[in-house]
C-alpha positions in Angstrom: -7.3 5.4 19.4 -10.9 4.6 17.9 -10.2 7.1 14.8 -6.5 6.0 14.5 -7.7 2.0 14.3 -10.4 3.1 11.8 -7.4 4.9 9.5 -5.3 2.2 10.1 -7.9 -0.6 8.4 -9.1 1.5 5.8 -5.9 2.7 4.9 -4.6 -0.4 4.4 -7.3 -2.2 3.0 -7.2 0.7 0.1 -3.7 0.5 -0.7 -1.6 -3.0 0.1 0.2 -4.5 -2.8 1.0 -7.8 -3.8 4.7 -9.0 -6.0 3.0 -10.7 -8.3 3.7 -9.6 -12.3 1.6 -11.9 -14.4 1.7 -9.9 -16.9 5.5 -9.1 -17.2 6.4 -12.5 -17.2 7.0 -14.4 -20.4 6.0 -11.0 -22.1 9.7 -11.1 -24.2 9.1 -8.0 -26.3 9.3 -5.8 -23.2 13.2 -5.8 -21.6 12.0 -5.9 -17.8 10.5 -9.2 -18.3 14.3 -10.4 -18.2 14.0 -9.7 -14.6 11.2 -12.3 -13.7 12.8 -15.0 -15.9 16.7 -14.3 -16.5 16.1 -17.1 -18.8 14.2 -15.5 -21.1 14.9 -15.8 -24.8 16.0 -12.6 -25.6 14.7 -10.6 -29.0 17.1 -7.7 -29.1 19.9 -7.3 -29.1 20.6 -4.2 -26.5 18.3 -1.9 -24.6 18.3 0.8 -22.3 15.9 2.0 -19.6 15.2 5.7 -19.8 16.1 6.1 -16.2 13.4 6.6 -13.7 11.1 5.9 -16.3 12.0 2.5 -17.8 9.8 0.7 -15.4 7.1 1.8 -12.7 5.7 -0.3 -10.8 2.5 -0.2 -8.3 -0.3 -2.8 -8.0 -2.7 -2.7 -4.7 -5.0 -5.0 -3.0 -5.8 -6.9 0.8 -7.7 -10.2 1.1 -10.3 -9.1 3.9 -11.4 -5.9 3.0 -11.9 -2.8 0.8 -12.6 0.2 0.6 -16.3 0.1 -0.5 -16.7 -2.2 2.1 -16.2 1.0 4.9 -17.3 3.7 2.7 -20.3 2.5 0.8 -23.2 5.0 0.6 -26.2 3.5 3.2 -28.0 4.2 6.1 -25.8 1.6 8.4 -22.9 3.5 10.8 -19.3 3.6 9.7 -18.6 1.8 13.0 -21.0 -0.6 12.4 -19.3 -1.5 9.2 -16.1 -1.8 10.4 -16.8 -3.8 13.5 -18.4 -5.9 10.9 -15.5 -6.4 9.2 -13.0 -7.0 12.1 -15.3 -10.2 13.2 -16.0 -11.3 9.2 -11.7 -11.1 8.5 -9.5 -14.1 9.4 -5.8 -13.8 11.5 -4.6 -15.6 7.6 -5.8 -12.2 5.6 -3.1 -9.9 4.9 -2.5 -6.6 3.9 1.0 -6.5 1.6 3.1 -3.8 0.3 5.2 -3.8 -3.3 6.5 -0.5 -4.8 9.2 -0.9 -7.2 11.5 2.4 -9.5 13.9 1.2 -12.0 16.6 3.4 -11.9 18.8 2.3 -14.4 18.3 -0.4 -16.5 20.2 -2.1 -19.9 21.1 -4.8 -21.9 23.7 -6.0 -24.7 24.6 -9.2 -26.6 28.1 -9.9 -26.7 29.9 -11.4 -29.8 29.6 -14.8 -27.4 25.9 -14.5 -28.2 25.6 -14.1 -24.4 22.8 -11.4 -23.4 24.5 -9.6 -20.4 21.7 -7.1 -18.5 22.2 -4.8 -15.1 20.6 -1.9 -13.6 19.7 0.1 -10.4 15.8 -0.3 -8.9 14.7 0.8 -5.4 12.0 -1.6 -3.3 9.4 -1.1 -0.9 8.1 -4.5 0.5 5.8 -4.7 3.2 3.7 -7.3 5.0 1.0 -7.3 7.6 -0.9 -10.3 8.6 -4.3 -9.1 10.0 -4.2 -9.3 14.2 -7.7 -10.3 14.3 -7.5 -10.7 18.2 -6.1 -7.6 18.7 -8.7 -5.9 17.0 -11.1 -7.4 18.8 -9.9 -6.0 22.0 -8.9 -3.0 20.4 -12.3 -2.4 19.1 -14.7 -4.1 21.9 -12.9 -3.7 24.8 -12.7 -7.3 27.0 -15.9 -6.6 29.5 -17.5 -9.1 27.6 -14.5 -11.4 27.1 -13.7 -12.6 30.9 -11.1 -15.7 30.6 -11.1 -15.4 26.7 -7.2 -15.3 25.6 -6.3 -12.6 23.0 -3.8 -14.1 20.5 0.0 -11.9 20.9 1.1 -14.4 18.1 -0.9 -13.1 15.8 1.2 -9.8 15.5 3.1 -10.6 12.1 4.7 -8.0 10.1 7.8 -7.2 7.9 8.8 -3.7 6.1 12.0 -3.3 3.8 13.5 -0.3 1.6 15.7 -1.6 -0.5 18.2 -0.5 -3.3 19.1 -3.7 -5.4 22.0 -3.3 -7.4 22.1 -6.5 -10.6 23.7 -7.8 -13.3 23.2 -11.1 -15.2 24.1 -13.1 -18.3 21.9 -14.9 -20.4 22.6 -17.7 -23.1 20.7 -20.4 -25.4 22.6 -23.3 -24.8 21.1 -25.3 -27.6 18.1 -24.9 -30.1 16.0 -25.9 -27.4 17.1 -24.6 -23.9 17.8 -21.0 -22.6 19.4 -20.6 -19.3 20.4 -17.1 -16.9 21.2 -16.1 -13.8 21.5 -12.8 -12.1 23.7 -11.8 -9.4 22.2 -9.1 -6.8 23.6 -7.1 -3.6 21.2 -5.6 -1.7 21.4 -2.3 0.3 19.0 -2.1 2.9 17.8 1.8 4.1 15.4 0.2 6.6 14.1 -2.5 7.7 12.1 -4.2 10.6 10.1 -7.2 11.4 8.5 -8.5 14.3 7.7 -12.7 13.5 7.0 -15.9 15.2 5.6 -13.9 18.0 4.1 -16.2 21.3 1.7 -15.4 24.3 -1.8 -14.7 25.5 -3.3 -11.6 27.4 -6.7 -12.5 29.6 -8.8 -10.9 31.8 -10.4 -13.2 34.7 -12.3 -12.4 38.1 -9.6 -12.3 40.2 -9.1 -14.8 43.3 -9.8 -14.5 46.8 -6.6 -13.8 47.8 -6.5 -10.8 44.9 -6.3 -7.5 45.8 -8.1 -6.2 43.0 -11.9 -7.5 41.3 -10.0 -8.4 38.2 -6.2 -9.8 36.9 -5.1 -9.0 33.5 -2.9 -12.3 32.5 -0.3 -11.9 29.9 0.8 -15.8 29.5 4.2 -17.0 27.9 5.0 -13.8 26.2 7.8 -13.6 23.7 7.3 -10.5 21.3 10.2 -9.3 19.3 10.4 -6.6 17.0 13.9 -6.3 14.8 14.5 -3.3 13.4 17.8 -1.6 11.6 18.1 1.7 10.5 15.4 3.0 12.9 18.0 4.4 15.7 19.4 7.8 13.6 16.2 8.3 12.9 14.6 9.1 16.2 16.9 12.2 16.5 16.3 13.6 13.2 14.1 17.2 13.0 11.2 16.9 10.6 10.9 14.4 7.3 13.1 16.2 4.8 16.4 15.4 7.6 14.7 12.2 7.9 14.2 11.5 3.4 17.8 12.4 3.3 19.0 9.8 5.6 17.5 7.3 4.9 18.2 7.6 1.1 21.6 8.3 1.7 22.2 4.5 2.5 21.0 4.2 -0.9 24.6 3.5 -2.6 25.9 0.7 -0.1 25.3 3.2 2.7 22.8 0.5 4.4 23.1 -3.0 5.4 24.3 -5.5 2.6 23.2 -8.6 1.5 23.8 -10.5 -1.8 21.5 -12.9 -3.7 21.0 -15.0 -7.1 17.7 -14.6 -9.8 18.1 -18.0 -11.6 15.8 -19.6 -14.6 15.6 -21.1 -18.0 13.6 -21.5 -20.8 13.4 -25.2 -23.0 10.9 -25.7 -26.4 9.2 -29.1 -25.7 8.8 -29.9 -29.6 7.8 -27.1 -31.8 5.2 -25.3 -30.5 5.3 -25.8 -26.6 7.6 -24.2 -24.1 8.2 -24.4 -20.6 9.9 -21.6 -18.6 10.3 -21.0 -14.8 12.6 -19.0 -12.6 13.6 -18.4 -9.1 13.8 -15.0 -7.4 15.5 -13.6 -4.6 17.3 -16.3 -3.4 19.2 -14.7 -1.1 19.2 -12.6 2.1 20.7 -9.8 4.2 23.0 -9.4 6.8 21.8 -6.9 9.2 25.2 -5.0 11.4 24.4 -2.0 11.1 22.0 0.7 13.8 20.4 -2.2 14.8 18.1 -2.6 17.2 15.7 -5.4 18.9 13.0 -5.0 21.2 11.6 -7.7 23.3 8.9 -8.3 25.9 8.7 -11.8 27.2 7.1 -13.6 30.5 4.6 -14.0 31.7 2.8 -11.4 34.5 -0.3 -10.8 36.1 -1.3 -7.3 36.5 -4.0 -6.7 39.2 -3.7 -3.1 39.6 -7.0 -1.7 37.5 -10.6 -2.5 39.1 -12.2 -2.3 35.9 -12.4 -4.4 32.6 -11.7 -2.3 29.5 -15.2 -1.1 27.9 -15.4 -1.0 24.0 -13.4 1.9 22.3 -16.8 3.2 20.4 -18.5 4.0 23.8 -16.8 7.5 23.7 -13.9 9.4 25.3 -14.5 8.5 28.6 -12.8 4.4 27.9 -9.6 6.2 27.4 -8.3 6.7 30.9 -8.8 3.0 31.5 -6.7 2.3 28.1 -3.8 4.8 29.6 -4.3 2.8 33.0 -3.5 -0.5 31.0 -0.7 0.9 29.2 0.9 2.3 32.5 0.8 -1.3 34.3 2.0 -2.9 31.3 5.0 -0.3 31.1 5.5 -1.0 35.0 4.8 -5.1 34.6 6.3 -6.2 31.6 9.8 -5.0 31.1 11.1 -4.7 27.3 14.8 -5.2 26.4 16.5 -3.2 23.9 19.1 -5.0 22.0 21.6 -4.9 19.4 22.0 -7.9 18.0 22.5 -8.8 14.7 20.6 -10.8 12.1 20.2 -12.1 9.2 16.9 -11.6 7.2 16.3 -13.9 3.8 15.0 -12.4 1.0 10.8 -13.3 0.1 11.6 -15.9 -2.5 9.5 -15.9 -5.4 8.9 -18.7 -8.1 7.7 -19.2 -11.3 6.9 -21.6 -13.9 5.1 -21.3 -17.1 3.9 -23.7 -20.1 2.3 -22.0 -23.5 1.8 -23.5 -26.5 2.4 -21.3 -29.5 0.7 -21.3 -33.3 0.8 -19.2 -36.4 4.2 -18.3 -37.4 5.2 -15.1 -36.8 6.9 -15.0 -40.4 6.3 -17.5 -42.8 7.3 -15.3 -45.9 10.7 -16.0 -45.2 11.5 -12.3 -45.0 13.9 -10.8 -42.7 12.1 -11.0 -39.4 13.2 -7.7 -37.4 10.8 -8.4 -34.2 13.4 -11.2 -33.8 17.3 -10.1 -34.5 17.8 -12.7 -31.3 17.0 -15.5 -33.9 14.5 -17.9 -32.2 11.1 -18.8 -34.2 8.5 -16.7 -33.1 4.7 -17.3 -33.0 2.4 -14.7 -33.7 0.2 -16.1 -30.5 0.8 -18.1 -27.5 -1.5 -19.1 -25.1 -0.7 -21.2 -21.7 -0.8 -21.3 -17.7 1.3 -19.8 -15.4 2.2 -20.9 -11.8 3.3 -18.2 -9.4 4.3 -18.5 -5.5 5.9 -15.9 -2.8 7.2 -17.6 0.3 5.7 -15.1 3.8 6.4 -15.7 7.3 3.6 -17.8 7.2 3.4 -19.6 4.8 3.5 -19.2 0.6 1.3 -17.2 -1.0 0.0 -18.9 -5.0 -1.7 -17.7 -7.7 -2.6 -19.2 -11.3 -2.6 -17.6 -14.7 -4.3 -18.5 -17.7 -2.8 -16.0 -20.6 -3.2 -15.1 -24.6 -0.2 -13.2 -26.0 -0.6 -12.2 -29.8 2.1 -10.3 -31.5 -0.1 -7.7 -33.6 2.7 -6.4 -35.8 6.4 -6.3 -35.7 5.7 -3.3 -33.4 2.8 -3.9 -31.5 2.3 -6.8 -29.0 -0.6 -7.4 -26.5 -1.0 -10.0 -23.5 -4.1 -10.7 -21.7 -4.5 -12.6 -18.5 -6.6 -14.1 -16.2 -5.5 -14.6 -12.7 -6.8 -16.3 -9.5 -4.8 -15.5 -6.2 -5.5 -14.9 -2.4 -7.5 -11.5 -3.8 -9.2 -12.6 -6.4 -11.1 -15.0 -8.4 -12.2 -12.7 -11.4 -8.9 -10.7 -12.1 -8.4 -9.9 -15.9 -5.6 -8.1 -16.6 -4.3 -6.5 -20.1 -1.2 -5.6 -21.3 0.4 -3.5 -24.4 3.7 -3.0 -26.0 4.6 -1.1 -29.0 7.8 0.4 -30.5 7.7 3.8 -32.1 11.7 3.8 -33.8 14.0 2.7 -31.4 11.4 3.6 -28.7 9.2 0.7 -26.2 6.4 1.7 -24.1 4.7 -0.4 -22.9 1.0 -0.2 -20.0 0.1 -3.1 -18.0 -3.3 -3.2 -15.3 -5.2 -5.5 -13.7 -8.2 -6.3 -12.3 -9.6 -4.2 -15.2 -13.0 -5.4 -14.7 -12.8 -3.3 -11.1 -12.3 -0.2 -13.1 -15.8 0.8 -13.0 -15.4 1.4 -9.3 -12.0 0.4 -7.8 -13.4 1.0 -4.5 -15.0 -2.4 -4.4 -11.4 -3.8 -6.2 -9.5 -6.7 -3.8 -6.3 -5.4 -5.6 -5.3 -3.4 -8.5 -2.1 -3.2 -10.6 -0.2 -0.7 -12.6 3.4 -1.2 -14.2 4.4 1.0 -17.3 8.0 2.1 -18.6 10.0 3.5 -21.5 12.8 1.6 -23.4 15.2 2.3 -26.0 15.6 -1.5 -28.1 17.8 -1.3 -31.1 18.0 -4.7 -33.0 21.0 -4.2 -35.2 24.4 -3.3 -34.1 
């Protein structure tokens, strides 16, 4: 248990993610940044994803720890540094989870002059809020915490893998405003969550009338954990008959859900432009192998003489921690359920103000960058405003960002972000066409590059697009 807590923190700490795609957003010569702002004003006039590879997206980090923190050349004990660590990090850090693989993606304008877009992408979201009292216990042991009481609500964590399937329509309304919306159903292939948890567990000298030296206390307990598409699982033999199940939901094989992406883009004057969009608003309906498991009440278990010493004293703890188990197994009884529920989507906003300057084409010459028709700038700079809505509570960052169009085929944007990771995160990004051919390379945190082990989080998104600007 002392090796698999260590993994656990490290692990974690080394590879959470965040949603955030500073970036992406307002980047209009890439196609995918019509999915953080659906509406975008749109340059060309169709495009299509090279599927698997027309956007990749990965980006890491955790708010409490990294990995140079645990694995930093010195003299000082591994254990030393971790228990250092457990007492230094907060129950509001968090470790979070984003992997996201375009499938399909494309785009046309229709004689309308509406810009219709859909696609295919699969979704890994995941988050933990660190258990900071549980680690304590977990770590130390509670000999030297008589009558302290350990925190069960801080147990807060959600995991989905989803397939969203989209399509939306985007159209300038008037010289000045830009508006879209995106309809999505979601197909969950698993899911759980375990939220708004309650209860304490103490230790205390027990009373005279106690059988026992101590009582182990757990107070008002209500902890839930929802799960759905667990329960074909536990039968399966080995992880390929488990990969195959659970991607076989993949095409509306899982639970369902639908949702809305919704935004617009208006030109205050010439040269500024506000944008903002909302993401995700939506949720889904869980039916399907479904089940809940809760432990709630309160008990007092006075069957173990003995307080629990600290996990790094060695292997001889462990019986006590098997002791502890057993009671609570025989004390606190947990009911298996199978009742629906309904799980909202993390919605996600954006807004965004940039002020552009040197015309993109004063020469009066056919502008092919821009087939879509709207004045261009050949650089922008402005702010942008991000939030994610958690279980507890919304998670912000700010953007300052510089986008220069280069050429008519080459485009950069650089950012600079503060978040819940970071106060220094730089990021760059690059687009170019070659023909009828977009790639385009975005990373953060590049000033981490020179050891990523001391890097809070670190973000990689990069795909391949065919845009054609003429019919």
């Amino acid at each position: 248990m002392h090796y698999l807590f260590t993994y656990i923190l490290c692990f974690v700490g080394c590879l959470a993610i965040s949603q955030n795609k500073q970036i992406l957003y307002g980047f209009d010569d890439i196609p995918q940044s019509l999915m953080l702002n659906p509406g975008l004003n749109v340059t060309q006039k169709k495009h299509f994803g090279i599927p698997l590879l027309s956007q990749i997206h990965f980006n890491g980090g955790a708010t409490g720890v990294t990995a140079y923190d645990i694995f930093k050349s010195g003299n000082d004990d591994i254990n030393d540094r971790i228990r250092r660590k457990i007492f230094e990090m907060k129950s509001s850090d968090f470790f979070t989870a984003t992997l996201q693989l375009e499938l399909i993606n494309f785009g046309w304008r229709a004689k309308n002059e509406i810009y219709f877009s859909g696609g295919i992408y699969e979704e890994l979201d995941f988050i933990s809020y660190f258990p900071r009292d549980l680690a304590i216990l977990a770590w130390e042991g509670n000999q030297d915490y008589l009558d302290y009481p350990f925190n069960l609500g801080e147990i807060s964590t959600t995991g989905d893998l989803t397939t969203v399937f989209h399509f939306g329509a985007n159209k300038q309304i008037s010289d000045k405003l830009t508006v879209g919306a995106r309809f999505k159903i979601y197909s969950s292939m698993f899911s759980f969550r375990s939220v708004n948890n309650t209860g304490t567990f103490t230790t205390r000298l027990g009373g005279s009338d106690s059988e026992n030296i101590y009582e182990h206390i757990v107070q008002n307990a209500d902890v839930t954990v929802e799960t759905s598409g667990y329960a074909p699982l536990r039968d399966l033999d080995g992880s390929s008959e488990v990969t195959s199940e659970i991607f076989g939901r993949a095409l509306f094989g899982g639970n369902l859900g639908v949702g809305v992406d919704l935004g617009f883009t208006y030109k205050i004057g010439d040269a500024w432009t506000l944008s903002a969009s909302a993401l995700d608003v939506g949720a889904i309906f869980h039916t399907k192998d479904v089940e809940t498991y809760r432990a709630h009440g309160t008990y007092t278990l006075d069957g173990i003489n003995l307080v629990f010493p600290p996990l790094s004293e060695g292997e001889s703890t462990f019986p006590y921690y098997d002791d502890l188990e057993d009671d609570i197994a025989r004390e606190v009884s947990v009911d298996t359920l199978n009742t629906t529920y309904t799980q909202f989507r993390p919605l996600k906003l954006n807004v965004a103000l940039s002020y552009g300057f040197g015309r993109f084409n004063s020469s009066g010459a056919c502008d092919c960058l821009n087939m879509g028709g709207e004045q261009l700038y050949r650089q922008n700079v402005g702010l942008q405003l991000y939030t994610i809505f958690r279980p507890r509570g919304p998670q912000l960052a700010g953007t300052l960002f510089y986008h220069r169009r280069v050429t008519n085929f080459l485009s950069a944007k650089a950012t600079y972000t503060v978040d819940s990771y970071s106060f220094k995160n730089v990021g760059l990004g690059v687009s170019a066409d070659i023909g009828i051919v977009n790639l385009y390379l975005a990373a953060d945190n590049l000033m981490s590059y020179g050891n990523l082990a001391k890097a809070k989080s670190v973000s990689l998104q990069l795909g391949f697009n065919l845009i054609f600007d003429e019919e």
